[in-house]
C-alpha positions in Angstrom: 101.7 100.2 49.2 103.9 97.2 48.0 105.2 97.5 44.1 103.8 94.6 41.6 107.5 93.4 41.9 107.1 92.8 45.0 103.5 91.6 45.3 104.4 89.0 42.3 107.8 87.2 44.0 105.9 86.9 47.6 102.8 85.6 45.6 105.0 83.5 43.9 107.1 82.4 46.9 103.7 81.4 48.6 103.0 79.3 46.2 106.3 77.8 45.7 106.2 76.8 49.4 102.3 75.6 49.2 102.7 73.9 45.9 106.0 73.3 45.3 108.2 73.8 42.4 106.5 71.4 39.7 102.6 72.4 40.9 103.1 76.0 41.2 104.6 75.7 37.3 101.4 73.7 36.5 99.2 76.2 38.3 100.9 79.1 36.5 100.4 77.7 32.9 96.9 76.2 33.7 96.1 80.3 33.9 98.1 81.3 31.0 96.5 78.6 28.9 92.8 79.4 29.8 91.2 82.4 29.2 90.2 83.1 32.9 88.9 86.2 33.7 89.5 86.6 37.1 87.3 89.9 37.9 84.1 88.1 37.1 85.6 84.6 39.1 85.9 87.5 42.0 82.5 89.1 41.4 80.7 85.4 41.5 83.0 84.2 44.5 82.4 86.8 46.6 78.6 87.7 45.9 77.8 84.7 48.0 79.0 86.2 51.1 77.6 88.8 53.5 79.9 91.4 54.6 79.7 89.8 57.8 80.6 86.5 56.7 83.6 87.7 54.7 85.0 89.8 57.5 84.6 86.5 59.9 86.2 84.9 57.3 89.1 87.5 56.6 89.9 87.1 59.9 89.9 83.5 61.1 92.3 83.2 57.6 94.7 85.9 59.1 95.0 83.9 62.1 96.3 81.1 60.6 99.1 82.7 58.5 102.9 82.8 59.0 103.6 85.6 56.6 103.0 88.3 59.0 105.2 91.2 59.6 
């Protein structure tokens, strides 16, 4: 398993390269600012979805991504 280090610059690198400098900074302070609790965003997201579904989902989304190793 990847260190938080690590996890945290590719997750920020990610965004950097989706977002670019200025909206990633935006995104970043929107989430700082706003008390977000992102277990109970997760819990509500995902709730929707069949196991099924999210696997499908998973999968289609890993095709279409250039961070592989």
């Amino acid at each position: 398993m990847r260190s938080t280090s690590v996890i945290k610059k590719e997750g920020l690198e990610c965004l950097i390269k989706t977002l670019g400098d200025l909206e990633t900074e935006i995104f970043i302070s929107s989430l700082i600012r706003e008390s977000f609790d992102y277990t109970e965003w997760q819990r509500n997201y995902f709730e929707r979805y069949s196991l099924n579904d999210f696997l499908g989902k998973a999968a289609e989304f890993d095709k279409t991504q250039p961070f592989k190793q």
